[in-house]
N, C-alpha and C positions, 0 to 999 in steps of 0.2 A: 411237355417241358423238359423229360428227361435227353428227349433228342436231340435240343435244341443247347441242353446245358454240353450235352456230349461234342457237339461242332464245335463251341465256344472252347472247351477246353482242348481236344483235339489242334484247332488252332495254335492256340498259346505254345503246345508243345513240339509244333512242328518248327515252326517260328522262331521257337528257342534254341532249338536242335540247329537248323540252320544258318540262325546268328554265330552258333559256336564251334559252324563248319563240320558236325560231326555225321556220319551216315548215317541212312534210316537202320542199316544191319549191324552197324559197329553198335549206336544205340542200343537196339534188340536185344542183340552179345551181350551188355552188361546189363541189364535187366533179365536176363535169363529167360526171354521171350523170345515166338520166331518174329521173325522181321512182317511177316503179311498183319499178325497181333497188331504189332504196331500201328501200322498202315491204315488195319481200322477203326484206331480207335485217334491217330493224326485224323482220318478220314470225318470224323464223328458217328461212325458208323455203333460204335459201342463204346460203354464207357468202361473205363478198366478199375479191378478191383482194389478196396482199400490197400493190400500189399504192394499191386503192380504201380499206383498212384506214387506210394513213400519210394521206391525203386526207380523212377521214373527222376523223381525231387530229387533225387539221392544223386542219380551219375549226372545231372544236369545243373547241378548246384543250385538252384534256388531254392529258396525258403517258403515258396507258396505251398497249402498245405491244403492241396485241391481239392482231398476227399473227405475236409471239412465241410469245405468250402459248398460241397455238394448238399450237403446233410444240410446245410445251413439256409438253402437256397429259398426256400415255404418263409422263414424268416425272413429273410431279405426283401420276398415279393411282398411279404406283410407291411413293411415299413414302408415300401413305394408305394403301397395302396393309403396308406394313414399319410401322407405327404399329399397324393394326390386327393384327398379329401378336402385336407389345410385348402387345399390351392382352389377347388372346386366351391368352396361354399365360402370361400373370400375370408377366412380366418389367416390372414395375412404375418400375423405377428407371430403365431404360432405355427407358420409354414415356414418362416425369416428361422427361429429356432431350429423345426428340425430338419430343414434343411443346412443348419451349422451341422448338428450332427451327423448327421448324415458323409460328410465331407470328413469329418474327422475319421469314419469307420473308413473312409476308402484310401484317407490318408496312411494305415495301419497295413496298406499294400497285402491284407488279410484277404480282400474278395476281387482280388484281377478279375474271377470269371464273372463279376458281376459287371467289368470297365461300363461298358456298351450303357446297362439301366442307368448308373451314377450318369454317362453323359446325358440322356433322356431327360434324367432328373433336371440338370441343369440348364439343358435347352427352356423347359416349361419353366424353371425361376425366373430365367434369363426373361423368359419374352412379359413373363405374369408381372416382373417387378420391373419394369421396362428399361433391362440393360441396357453396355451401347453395343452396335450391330456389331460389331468386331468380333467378339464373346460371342454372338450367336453363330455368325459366319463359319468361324471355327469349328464349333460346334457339331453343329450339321455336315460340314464337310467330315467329321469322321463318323458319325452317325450313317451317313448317304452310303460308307464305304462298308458298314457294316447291318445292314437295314435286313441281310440274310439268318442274322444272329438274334434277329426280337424275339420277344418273349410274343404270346398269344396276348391281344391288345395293344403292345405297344408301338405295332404299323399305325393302328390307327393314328394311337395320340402325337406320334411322331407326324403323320400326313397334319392332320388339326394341327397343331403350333407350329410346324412350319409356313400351312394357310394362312396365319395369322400373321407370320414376320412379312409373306410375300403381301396381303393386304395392306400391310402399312407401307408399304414398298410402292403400292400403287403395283405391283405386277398379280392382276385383276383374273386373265383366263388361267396361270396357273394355280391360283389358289381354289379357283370354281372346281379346276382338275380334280387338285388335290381331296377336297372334301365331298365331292361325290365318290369317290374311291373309298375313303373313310367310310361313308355310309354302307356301303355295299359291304363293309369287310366286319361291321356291330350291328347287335340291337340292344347294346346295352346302354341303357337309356341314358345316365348321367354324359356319358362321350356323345350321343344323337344330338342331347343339347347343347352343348358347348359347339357341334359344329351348326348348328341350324343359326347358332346365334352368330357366327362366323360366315355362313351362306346371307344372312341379311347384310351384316358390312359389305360386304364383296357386292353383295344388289344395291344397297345405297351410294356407291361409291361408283355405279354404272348406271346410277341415277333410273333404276326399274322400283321403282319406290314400293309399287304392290308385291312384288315378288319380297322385296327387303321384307315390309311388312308381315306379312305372311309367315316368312321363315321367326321375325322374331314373337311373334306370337306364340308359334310350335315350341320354342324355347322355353318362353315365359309358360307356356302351362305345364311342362315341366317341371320348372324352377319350385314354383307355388306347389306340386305335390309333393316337392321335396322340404318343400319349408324353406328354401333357399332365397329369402328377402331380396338379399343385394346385389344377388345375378337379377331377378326379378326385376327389380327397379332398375338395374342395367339397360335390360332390354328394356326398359318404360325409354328410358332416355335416350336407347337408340333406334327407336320408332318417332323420338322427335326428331334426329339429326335426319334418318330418312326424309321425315317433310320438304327439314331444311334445304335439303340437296335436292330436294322437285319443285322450291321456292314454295309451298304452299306456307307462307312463315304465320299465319292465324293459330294453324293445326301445331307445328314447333312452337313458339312459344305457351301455347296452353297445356302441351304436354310436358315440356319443360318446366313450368313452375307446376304443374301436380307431381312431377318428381321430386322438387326440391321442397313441398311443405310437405311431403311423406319422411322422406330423408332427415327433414329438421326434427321430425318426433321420434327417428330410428337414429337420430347420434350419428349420420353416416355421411362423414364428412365429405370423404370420396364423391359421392354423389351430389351432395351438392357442388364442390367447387366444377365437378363437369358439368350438371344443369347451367349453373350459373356462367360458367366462360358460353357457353354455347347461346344463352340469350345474350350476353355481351357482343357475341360476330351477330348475332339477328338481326339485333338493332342498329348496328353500324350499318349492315346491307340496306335495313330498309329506312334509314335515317332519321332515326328517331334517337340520334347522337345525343339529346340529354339525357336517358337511361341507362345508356354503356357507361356510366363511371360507376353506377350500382353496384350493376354485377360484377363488374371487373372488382371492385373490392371486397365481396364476396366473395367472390372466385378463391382469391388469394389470402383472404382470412381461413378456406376450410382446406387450403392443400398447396401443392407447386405446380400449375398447373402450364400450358404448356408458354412458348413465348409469345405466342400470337396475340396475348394477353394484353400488352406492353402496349402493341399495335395499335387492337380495337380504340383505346384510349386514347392513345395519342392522334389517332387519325380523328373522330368525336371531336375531341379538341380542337385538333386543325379547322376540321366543319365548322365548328360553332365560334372561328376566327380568335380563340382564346390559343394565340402563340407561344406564352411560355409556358402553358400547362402541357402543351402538346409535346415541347421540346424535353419539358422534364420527365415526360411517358416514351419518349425516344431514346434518352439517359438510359433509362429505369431496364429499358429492354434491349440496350446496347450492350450493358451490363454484366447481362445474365446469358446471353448468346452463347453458343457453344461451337466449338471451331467450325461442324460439318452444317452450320444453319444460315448458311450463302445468304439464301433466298430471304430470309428473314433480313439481313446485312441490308441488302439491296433497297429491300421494302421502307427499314429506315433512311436511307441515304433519298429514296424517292420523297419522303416525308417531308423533310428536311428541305429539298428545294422545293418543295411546293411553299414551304412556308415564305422563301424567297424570292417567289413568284419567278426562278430561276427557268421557265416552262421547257424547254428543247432539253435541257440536261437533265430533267423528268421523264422527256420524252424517252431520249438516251437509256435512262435505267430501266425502265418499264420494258420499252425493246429488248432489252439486254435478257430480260426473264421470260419475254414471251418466245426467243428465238432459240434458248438455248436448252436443254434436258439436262446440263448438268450442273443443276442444283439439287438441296436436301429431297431425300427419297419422301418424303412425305407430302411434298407438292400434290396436288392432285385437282381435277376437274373443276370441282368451285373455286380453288384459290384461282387458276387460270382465268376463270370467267370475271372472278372479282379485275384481274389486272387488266382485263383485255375491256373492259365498263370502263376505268381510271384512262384507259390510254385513249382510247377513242373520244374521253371527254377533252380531253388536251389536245388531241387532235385538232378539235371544231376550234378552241380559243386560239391555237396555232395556223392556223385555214389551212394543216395539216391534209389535205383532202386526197393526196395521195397515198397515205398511209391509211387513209382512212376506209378507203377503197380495198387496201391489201387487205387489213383485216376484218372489216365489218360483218362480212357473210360465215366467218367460223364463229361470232357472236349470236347472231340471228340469223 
């Protein structure tokens, strides 16, 4: 650590020097050092002593007060380690706290040499309390530029949460990348799980359902010797979505509602409004549209859960030829839309002429998502599949059969 704390501040002080046009030996001069001193310790090669530190602050004017900062450093790893506990065992409210404080101590321009962990810190808020991408974006780009400056574990956690944004991303081989890297680089167990439970999304999402399986199991017994309930039940809920995405929808809904009457006796609300939207898409898929209003008010009596929400119902609705119920669940999720949710846009607007038996300008918008990549990053292979089932159906009642021909064979 000391090495690593010596680069980091070496850094800072060459950087400074630079900014303020001054030489490495004009420096030296007034510090009463030779200039090669210097060199090693801009280099990271040694860190300089509490005198050379206050002499250093001294002709460079700043107020940082490194060789505190140094002393202080066991502290500092201590409070990221108590942060990434909050965040690991889903003590949510008490990770929202100190991570406020947190922010305030770096506010206090006290721990510069600590910049790099605060950003860390932040990227895992970011992605745990699902900022918006922009904030992460950011993020990682200074993090990327300084990935030479981690502490010992923090490659890892940095490769895992960014697996995690590029999963949600749908960008599928780099995050497999990323998290076998991670593996090779720990054995420390709590980081094994969290990416084992990230190697199943990434496998569910490539629709390898045994492999997803697999990995979230390796998690889950993890989870359970740590006591860790709601990562547990986590992974319960995403070895149903696995199903979901291999269509086995028997095995997803049975494991979905055993998460959701574990979760009703654990107070955990989280868990169930995810069970519950997630048997809301089942039953839309396999059309059993009088159960999706269930769940969907579930859903959203235990959380904010995503908008696709809106959808499942209103489409149910559509099915079940009950129009204004449908149109008021297209309302409901027009509503709550967020600028980068195209796709979601689109989906309603498809809705909508269906209900007007409007068919070609159905067709229109359906095309419109099947041909295009840029829409919301979280589009991904089932939603596709779900459009390209919808299009193909309008196709036959249109005697569409040239388009039907274009796409039929990337369906089946």
């Amino acid at each position: 650590m000391d090495q690593l704390v010596a680069k980091r501040l070496g850094k800072i002080i060459k950087e400074e020097r630079i900014n303020q046009n001054i030489s490495i030996r004009a420096l030296a001069e007034y510090c009463s050092i030779s200039h090669t001193r210097l060199a090693e310790i801009e280099n990271g090669d040694k860190l300089p002593s509490e005198e050379i530190c206050k002499n250093i602050c001294r002709e460079l004017d700043v107020e940082y007060n490194f060789y505190s900062q140094i002393k202080d450093k066991e502290d500092i790893k201590h409070k990221f380690d108590v942060f990434f506990d909050f965040v690991y065992f889903q003590d949510l409210d008490k990770a929202d706290r100190f991570y406020q404080d947190l922010l305030l101590l770096e506010d206090t321009k006290s721990f510069v040499l600590f910049e790099i962990d605060f950003e860390l810190i932040k990227l895992i808020y970011y992605i745990s309390r699902n900022k918006n991408n922009k904030s992460i974006k950011d993020t990682m780009n200074l993090l990327d530029k300084n990935q030479q400056l981690f502490f010992p574990d923090e490659t890892v956690l940095y490769y895992l949460y960014k697996a995690a944004y590029f999963t949600d991303i749908n960008l599928l081989v780099e995050a497999e990348n990323l998290l076998m890297k991670a593996i090779d680089l720990t054995d420390n167990i709590k980081y094994l799980s969290l990416i084992y439970a990230q190697l199943g999304m990434v496998h569910t999402k490539n629709n390898k359902t045994a492999l997803a399986i697999k990995y979230y199991i390796d998690a889950k017994i993890i989870f359970d010797n740590y006591m860790n309930y709601v990562r547990s039940l986590y992974a319960c809920s995403n070895i149903a979505i696995a199903y979901l995405y291999s269509e086995a929808y028997i095995e997803a809904i049975k494991a979905c509602k055993e998460c959701i009457n574990i979760a009703q006796r654990l107070s955990l609300k989280k868990v169930i409004m995810i069970n519950a939207y997630n048997l809301s898409y089942i039953y839309m898929l396999t059309g059993e549209y009088e159960k999706v209003n269930e769940y969907v008010l579930i859903s959203l009596k235990n959380g904010e859960p995503e908008n696709g929400i809106y959808f499942h119902n209103a489409y149910a609705y559509y099915k079940m030829k009950e129009f204004a119920l449908c149109n008021y669940w297209i309302e409901e999720g027009r509503s709550k839309l967020l600028k980068s949710e195209i796709f979601m846009s689109y989906l309603y607007d498809y809705l909508e002429s269906q209900t007007k038996q409007c068919y070609d300008q159905s067709l229109e918008i359906l095309k419109k998502i099947i041909d295009s990549d840029n829409y919301d990053e979280s589009f991904d292979n089932q939603d596709r599949r779900f459009i390209l089932k919808e299009f193909l159906d309008i196709c036959k009642i249109t005697k569409r059969f040239d388009l039907m021909a274009e796409y039929y064979y990337e369906l089946y």
